[in-house]
mmJSON file of the N, C-alpha and C atoms, coordinates in Angstrom:
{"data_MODEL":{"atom_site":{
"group_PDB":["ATOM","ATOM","ATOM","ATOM","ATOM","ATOM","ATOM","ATOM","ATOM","ATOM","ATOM","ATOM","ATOM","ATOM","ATOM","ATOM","ATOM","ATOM","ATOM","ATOM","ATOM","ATOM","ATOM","ATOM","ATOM","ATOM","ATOM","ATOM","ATOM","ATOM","ATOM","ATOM","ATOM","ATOM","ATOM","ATOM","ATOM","ATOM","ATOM","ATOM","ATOM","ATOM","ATOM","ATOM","ATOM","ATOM","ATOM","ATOM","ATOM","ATOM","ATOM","ATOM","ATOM","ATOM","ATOM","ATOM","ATOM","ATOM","ATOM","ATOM","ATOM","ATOM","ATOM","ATOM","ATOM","ATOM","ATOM","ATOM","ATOM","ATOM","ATOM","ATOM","ATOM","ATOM","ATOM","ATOM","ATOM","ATOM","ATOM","ATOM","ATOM","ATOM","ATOM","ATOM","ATOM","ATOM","ATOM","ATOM","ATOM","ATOM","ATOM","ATOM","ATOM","ATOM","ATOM","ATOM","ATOM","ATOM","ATOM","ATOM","ATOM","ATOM","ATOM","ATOM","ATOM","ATOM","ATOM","ATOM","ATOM","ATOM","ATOM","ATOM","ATOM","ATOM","ATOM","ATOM","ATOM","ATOM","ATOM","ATOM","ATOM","ATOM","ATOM","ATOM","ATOM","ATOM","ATOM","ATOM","ATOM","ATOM","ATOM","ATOM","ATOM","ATOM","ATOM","ATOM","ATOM","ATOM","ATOM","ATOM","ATOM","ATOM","ATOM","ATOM","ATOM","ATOM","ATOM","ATOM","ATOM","ATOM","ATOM","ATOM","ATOM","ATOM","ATOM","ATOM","ATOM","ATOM","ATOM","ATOM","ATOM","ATOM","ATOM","ATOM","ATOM","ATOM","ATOM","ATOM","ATOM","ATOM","ATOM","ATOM","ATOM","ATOM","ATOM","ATOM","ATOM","ATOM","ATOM","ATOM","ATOM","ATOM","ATOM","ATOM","ATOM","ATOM","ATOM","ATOM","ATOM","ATOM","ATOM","ATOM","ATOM","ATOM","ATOM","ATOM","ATOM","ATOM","ATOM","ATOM","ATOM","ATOM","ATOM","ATOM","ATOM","ATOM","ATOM"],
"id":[1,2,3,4,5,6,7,8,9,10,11,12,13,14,15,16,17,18,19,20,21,22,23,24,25,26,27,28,29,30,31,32,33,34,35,36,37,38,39,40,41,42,43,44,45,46,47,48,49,50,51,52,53,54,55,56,57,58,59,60,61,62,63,64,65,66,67,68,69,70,71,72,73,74,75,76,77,78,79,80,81,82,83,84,85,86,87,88,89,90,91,92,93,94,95,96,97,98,99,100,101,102,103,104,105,106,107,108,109,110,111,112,113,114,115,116,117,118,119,120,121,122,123,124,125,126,127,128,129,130,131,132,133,134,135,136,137,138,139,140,141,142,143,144,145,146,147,148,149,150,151,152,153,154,155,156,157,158,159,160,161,162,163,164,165,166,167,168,169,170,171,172,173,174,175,176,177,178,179,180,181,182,183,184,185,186,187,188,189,190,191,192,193,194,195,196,197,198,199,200,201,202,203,204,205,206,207],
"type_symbol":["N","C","C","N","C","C","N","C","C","N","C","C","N","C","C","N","C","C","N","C","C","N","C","C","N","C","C","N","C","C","N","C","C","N","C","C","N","C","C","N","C","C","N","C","C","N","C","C","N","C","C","N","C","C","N","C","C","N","C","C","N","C","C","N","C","C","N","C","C","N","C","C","N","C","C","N","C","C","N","C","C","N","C","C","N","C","C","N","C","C","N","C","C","N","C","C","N","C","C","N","C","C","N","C","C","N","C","C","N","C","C","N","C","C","N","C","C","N","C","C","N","C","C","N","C","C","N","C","C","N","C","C","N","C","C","N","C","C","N","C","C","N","C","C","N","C","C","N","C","C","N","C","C","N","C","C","N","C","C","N","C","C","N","C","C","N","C","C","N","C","C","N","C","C","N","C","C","N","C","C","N","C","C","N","C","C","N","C","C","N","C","C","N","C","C","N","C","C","N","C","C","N","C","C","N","C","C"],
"label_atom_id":["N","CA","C","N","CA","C","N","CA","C","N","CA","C","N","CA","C","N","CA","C","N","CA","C","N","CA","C","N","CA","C","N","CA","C","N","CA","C","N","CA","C","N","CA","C","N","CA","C","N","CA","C","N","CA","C","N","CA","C","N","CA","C","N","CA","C","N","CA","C","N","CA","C","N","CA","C","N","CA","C","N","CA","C","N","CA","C","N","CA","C","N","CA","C","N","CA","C","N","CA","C","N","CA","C","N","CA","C","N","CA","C","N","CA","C","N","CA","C","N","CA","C","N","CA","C","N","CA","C","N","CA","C","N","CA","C","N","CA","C","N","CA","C","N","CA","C","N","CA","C","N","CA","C","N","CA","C","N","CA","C","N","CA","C","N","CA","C","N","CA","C","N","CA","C","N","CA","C","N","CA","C","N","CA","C","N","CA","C","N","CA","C","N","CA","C","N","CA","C","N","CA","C","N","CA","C","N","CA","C","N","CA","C","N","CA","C","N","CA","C","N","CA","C","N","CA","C","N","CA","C","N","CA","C","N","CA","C","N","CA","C"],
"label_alt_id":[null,null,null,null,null,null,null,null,null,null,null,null,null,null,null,null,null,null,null,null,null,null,null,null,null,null,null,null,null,null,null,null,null,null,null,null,null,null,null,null,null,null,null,null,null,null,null,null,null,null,null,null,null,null,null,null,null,null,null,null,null,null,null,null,null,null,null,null,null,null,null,null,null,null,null,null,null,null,null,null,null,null,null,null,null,null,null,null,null,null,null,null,null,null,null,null,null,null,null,null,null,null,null,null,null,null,null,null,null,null,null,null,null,null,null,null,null,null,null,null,null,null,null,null,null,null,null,null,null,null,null,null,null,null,null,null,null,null,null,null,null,null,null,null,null,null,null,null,null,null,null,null,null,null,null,null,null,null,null,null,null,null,null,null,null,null,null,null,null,null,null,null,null,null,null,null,null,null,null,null,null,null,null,null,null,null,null,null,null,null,null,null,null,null,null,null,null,null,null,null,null,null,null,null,null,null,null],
"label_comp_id":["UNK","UNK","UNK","UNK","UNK","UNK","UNK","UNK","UNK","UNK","UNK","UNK","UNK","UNK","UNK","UNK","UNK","UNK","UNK","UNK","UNK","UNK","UNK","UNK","UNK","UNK","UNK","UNK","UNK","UNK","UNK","UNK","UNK","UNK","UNK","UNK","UNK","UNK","UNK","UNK","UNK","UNK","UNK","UNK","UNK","UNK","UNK","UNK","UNK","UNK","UNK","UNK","UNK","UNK","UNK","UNK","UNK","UNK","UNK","UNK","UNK","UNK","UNK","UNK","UNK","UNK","UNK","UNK","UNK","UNK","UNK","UNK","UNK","UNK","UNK","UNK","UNK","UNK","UNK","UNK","UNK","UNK","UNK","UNK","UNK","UNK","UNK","UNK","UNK","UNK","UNK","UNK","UNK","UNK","UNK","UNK","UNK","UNK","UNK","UNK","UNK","UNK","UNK","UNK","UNK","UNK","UNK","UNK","UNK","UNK","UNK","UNK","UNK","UNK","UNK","UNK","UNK","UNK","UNK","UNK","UNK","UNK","UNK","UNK","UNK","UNK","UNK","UNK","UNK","UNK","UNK","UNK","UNK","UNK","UNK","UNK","UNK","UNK","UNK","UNK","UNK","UNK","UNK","UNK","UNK","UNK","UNK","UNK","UNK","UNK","UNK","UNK","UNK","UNK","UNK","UNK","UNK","UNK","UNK","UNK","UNK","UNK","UNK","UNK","UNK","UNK","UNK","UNK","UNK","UNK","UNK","UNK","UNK","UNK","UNK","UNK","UNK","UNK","UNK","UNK","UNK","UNK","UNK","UNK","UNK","UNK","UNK","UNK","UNK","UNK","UNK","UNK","UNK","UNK","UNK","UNK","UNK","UNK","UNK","UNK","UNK","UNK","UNK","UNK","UNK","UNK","UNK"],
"label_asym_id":["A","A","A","A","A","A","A","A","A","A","A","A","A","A","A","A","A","A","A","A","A","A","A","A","A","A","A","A","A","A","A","A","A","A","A","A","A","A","A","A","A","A","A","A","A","A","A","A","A","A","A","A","A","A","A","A","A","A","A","A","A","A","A","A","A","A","A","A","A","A","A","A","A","A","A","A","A","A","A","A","A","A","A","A","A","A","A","A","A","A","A","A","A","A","A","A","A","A","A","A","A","A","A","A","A","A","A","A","A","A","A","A","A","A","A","A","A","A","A","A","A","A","A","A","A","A","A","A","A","A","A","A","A","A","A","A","A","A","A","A","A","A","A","A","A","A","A","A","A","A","A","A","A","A","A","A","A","A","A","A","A","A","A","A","A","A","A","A","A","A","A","A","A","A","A","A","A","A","A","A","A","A","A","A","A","A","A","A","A","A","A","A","A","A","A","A","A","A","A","A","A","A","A","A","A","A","A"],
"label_entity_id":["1","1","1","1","1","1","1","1","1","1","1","1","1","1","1","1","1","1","1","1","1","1","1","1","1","1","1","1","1","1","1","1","1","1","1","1","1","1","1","1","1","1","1","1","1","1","1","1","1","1","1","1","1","1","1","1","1","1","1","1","1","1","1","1","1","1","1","1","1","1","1","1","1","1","1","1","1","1","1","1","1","1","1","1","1","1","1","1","1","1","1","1","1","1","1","1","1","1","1","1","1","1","1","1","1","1","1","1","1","1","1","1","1","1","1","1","1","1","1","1","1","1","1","1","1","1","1","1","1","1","1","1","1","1","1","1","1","1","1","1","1","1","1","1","1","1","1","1","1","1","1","1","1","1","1","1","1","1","1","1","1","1","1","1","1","1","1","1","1","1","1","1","1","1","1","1","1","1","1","1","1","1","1","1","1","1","1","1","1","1","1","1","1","1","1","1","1","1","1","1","1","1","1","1","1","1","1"],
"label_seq_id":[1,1,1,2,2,2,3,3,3,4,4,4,5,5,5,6,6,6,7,7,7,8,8,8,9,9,9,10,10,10,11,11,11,12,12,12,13,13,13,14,14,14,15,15,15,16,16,16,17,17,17,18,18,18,19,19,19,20,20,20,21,21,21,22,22,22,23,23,23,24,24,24,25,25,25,26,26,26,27,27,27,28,28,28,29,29,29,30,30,30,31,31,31,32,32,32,33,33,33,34,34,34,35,35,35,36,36,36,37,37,37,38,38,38,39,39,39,40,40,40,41,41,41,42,42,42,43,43,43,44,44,44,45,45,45,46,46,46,47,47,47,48,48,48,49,49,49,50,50,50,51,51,51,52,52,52,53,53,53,54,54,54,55,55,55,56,56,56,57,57,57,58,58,58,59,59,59,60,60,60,61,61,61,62,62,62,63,63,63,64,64,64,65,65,65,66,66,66,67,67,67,68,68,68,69,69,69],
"pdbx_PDB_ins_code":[null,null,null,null,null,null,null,null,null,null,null,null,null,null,null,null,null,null,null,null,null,null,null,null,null,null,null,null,null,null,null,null,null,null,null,null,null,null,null,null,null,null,null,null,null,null,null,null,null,null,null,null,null,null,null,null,null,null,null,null,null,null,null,null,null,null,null,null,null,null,null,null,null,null,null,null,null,null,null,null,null,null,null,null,null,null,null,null,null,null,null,null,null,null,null,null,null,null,null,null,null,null,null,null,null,null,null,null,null,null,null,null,null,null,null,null,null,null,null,null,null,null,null,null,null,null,null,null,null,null,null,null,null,null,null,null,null,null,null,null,null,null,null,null,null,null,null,null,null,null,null,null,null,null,null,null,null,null,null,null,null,null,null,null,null,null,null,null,null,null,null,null,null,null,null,null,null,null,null,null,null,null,null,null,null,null,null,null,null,null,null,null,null,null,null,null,null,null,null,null,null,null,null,null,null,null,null],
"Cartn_x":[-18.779,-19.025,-18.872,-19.91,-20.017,-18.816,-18.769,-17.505,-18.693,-18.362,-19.177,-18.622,-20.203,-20.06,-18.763,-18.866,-18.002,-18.822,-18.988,-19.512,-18.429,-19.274,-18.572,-18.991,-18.949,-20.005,-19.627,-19.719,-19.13,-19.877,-18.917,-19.732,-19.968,-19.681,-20.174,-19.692,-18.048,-17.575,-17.965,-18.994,-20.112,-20.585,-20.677,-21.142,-22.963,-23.266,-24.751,-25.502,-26.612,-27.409,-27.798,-28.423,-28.938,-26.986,-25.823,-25.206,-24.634,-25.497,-25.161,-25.424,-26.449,-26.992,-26.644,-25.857,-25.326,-23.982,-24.301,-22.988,-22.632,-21.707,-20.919,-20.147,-19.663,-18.774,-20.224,-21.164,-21.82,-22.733,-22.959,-23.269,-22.295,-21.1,-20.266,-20.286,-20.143,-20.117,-21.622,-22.398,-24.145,-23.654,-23.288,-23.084,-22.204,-20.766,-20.125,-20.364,-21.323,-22.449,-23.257,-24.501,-25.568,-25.621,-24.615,-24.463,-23.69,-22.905,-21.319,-21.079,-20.258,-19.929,-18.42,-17.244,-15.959,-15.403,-15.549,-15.303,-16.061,-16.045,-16.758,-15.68,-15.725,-14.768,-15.381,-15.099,-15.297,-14.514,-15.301,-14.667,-15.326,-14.345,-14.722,-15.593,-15.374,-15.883,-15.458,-16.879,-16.658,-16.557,-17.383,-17.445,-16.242,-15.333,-14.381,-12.733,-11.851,-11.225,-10.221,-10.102,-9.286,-10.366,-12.163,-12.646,-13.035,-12.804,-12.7,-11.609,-10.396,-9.301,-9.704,-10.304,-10.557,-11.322,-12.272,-13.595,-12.893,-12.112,-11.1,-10.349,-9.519,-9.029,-9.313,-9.919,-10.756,-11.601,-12.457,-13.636,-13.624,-13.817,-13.533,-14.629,-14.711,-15.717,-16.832,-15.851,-16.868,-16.832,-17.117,-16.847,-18.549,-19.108,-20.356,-20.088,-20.688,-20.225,-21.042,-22.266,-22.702,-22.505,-22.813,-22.349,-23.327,-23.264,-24.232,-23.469,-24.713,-23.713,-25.307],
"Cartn_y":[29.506,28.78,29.732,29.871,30.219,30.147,30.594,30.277,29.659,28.925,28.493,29.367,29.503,29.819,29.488,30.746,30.332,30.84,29.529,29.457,29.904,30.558,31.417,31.205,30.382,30.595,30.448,31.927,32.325,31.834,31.167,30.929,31.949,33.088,33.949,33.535,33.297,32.48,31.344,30.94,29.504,29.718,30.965,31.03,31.736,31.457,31.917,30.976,31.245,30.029,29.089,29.531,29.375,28.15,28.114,27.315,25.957,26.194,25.253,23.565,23.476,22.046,21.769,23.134,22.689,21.776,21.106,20.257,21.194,22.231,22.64,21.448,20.835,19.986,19.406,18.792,18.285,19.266,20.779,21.488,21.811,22.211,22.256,21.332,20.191,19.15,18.626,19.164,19.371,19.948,21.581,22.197,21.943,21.474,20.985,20.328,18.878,17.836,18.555,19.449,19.825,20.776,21.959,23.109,23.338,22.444,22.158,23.532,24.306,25.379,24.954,26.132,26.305,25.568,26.444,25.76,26.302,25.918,26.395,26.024,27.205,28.368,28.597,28.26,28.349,29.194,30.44,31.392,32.075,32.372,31.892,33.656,34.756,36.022,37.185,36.785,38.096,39.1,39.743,40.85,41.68,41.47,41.292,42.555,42.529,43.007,41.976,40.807,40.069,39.618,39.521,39.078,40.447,41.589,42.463,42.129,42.501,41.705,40.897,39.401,38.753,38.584,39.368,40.018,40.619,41.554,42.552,41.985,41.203,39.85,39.327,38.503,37.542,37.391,38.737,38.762,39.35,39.098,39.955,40.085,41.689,41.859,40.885,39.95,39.29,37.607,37.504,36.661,36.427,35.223,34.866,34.518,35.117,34.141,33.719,33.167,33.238,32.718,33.729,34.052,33.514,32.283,32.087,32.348,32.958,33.179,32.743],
"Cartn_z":[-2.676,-1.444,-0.259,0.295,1.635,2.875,3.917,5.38,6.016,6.651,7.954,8.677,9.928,10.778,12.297,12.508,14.041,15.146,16.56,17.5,18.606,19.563,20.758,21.631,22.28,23.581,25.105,25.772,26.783,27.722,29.074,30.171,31.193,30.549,32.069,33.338,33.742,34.547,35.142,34.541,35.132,36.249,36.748,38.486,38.132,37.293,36.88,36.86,37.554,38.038,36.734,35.702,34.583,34.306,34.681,34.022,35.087,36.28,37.185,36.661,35.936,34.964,33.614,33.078,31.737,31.673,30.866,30.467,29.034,29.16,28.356,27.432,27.145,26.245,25.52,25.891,25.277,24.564,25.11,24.159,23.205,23.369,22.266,21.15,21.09,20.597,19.964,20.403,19.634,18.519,19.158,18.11,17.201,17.134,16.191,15.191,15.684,14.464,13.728,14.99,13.904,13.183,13.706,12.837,11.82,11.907,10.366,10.551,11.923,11.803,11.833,11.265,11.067,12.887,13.717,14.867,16.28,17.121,18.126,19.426,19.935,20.989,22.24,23.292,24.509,25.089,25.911,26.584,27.863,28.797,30.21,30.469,29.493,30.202,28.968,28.092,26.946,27.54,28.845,28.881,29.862,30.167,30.759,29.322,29.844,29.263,27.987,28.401,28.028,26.858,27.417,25.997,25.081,25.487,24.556,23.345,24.164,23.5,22.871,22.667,21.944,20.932,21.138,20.261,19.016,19.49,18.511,17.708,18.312,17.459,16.749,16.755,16.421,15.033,16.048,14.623,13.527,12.411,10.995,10.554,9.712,9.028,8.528,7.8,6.357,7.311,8.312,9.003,9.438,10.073,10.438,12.099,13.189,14.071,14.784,15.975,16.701,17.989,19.208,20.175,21.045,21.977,23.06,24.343,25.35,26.74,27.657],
"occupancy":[1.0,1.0,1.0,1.0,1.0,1.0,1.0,1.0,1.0,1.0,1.0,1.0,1.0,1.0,1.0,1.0,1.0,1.0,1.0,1.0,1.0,1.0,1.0,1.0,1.0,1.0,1.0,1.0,1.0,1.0,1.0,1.0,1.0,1.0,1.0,1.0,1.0,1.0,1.0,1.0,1.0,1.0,1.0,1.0,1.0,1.0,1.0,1.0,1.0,1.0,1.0,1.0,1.0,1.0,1.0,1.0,1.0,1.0,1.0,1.0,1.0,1.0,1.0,1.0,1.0,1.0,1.0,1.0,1.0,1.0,1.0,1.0,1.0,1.0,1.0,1.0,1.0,1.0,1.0,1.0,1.0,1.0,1.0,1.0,1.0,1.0,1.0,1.0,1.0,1.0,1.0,1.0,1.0,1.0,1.0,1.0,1.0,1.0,1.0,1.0,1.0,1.0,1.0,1.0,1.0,1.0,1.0,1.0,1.0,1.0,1.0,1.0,1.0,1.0,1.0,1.0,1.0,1.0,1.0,1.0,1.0,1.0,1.0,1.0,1.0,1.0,1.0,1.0,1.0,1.0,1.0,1.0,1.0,1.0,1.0,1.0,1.0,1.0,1.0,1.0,1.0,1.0,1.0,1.0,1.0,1.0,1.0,1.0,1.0,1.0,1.0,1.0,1.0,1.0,1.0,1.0,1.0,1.0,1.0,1.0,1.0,1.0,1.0,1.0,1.0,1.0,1.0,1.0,1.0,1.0,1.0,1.0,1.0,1.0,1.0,1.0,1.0,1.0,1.0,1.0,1.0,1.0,1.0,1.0,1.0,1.0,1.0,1.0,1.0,1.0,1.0,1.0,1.0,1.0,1.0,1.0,1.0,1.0,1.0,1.0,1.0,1.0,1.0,1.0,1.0,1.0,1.0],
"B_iso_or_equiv":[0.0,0.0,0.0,0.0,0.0,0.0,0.0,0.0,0.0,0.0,0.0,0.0,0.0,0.0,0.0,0.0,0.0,0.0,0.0,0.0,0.0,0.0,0.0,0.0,0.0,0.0,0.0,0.0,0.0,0.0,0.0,0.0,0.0,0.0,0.0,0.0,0.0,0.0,0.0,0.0,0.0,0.0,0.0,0.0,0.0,0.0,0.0,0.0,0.0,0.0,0.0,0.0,0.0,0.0,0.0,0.0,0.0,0.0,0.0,0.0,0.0,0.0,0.0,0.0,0.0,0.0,0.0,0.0,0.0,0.0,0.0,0.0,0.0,0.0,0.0,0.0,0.0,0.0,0.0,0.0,0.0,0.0,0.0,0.0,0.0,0.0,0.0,0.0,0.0,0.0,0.0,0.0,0.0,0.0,0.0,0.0,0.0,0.0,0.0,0.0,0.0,0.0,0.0,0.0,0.0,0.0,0.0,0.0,0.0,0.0,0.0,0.0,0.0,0.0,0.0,0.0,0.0,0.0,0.0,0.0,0.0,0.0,0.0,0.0,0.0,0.0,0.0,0.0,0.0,0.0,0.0,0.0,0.0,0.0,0.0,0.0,0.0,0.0,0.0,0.0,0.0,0.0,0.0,0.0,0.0,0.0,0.0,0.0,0.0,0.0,0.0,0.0,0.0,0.0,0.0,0.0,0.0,0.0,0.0,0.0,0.0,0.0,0.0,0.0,0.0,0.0,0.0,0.0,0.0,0.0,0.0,0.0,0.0,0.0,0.0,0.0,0.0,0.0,0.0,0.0,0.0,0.0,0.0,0.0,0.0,0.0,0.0,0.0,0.0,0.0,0.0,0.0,0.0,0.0,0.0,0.0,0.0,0.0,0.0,0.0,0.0,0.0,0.0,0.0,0.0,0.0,0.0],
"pdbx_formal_charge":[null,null,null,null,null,null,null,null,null,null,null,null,null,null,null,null,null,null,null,null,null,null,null,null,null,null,null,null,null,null,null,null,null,null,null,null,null,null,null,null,null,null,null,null,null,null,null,null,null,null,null,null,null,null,null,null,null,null,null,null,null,null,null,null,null,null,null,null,null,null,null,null,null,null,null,null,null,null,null,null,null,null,null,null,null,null,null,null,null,null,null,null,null,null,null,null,null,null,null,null,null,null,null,null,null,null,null,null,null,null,null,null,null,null,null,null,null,null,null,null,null,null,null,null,null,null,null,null,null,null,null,null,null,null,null,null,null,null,null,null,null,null,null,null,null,null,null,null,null,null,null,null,null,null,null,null,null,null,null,null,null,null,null,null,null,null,null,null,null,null,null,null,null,null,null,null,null,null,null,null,null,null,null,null,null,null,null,null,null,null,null,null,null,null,null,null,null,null,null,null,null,null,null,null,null,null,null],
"auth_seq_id":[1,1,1,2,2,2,3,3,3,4,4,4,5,5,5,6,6,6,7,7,7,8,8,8,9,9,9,10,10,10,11,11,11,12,12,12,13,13,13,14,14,14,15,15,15,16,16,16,17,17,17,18,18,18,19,19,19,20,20,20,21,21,21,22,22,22,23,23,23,24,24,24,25,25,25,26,26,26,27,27,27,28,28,28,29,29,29,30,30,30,31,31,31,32,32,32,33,33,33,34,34,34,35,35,35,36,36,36,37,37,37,38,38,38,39,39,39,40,40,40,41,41,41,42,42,42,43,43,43,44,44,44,45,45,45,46,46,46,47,47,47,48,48,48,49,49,49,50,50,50,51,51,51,52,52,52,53,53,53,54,54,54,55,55,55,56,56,56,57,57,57,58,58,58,59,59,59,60,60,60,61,61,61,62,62,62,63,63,63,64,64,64,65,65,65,66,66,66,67,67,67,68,68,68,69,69,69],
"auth_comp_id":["UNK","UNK","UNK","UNK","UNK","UNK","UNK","UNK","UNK","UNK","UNK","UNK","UNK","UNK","UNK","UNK","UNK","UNK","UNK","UNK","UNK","UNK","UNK","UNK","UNK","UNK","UNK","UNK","UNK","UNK","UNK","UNK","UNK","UNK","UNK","UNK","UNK","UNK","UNK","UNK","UNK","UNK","UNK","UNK","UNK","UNK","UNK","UNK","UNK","UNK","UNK","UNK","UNK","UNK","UNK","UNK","UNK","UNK","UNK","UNK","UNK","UNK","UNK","UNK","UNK","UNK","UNK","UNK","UNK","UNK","UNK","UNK","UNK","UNK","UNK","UNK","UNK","UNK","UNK","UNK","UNK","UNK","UNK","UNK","UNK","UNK","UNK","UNK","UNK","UNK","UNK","UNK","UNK","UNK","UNK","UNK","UNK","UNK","UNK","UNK","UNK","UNK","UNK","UNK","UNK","UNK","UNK","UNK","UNK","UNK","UNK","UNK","UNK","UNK","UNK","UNK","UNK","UNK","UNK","UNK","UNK","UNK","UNK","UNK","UNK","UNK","UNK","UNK","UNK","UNK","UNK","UNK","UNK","UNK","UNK","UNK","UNK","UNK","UNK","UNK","UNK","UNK","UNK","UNK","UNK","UNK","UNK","UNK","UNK","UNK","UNK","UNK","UNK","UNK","UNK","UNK","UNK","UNK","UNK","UNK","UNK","UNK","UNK","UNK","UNK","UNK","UNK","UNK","UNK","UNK","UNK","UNK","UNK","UNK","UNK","UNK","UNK","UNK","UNK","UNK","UNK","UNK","UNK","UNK","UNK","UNK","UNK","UNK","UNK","UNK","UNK","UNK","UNK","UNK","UNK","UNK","UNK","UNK","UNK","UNK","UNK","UNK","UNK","UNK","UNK","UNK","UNK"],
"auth_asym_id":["A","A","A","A","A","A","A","A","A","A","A","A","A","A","A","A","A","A","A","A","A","A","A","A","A","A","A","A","A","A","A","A","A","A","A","A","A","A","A","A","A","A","A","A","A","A","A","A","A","A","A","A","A","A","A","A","A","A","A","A","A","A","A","A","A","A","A","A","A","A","A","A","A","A","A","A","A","A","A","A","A","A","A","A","A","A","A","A","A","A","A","A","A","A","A","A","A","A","A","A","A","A","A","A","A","A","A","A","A","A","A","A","A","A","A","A","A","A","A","A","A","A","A","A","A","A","A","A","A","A","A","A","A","A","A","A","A","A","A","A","A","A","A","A","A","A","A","A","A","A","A","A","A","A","A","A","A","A","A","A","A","A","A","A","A","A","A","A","A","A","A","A","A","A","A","A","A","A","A","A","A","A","A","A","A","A","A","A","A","A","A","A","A","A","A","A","A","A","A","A","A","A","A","A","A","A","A"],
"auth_atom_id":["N","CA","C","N","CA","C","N","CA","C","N","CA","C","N","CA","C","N","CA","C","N","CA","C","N","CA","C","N","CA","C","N","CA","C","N","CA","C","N","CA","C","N","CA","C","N","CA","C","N","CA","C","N","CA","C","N","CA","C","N","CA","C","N","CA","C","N","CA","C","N","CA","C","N","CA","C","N","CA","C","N","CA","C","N","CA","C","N","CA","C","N","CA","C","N","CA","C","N","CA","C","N","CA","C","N","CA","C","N","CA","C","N","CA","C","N","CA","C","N","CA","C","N","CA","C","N","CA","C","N","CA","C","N","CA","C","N","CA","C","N","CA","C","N","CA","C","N","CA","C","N","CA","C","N","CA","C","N","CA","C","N","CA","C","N","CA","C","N","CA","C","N","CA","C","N","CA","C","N","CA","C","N","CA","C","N","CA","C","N","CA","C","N","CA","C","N","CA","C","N","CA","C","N","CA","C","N","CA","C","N","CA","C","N","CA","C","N","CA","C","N","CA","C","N","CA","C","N","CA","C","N","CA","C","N","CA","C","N","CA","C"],
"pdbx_PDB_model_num":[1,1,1,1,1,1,1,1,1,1,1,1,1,1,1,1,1,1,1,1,1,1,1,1,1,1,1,1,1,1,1,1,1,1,1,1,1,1,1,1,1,1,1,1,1,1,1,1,1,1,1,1,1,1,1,1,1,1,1,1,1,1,1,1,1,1,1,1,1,1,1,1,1,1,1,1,1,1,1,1,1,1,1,1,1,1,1,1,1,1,1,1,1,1,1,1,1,1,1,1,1,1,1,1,1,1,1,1,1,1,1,1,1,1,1,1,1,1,1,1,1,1,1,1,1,1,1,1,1,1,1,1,1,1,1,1,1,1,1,1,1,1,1,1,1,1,1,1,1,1,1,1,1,1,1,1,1,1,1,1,1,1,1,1,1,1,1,1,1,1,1,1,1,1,1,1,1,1,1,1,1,1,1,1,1,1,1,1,1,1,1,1,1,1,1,1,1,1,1,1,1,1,1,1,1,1,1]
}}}
């Protein structure tokens, strides 16, 4: 048996035009139903030092994850 996937999906501090109309929770929660992934993770700024840190953490080799920003 397979891992499900794990969902990541960074808001780019939400100050990007492209996230002024998203309803984040209800995309999360899409994704939770339709993708039967392990869990899905909201984070305010991969590219940042703290989501380095977390990247490093986090992710493991034999691990699946996908990352929307």
């Amino acid at each position: 048996m397979s891992k499900k996937p794990t969902f990541i999906m960074c808001i780019c501090t939400g100050q990007c035009p492209g996230f002024k109309t998203l309803d984040l929770w209800e995309l999360v929660n899409t994704v939770r139903r339709e993708m039967d992934v392990e869990y899905a993770i909201v984070h305010p700024q991969l590219c940042v030092d703290d989501g380095d840190r977390f990247i490093k953490d986090y992710i493991q080799k034999d691990g699946l994850y996908i990352i929307g920003a």
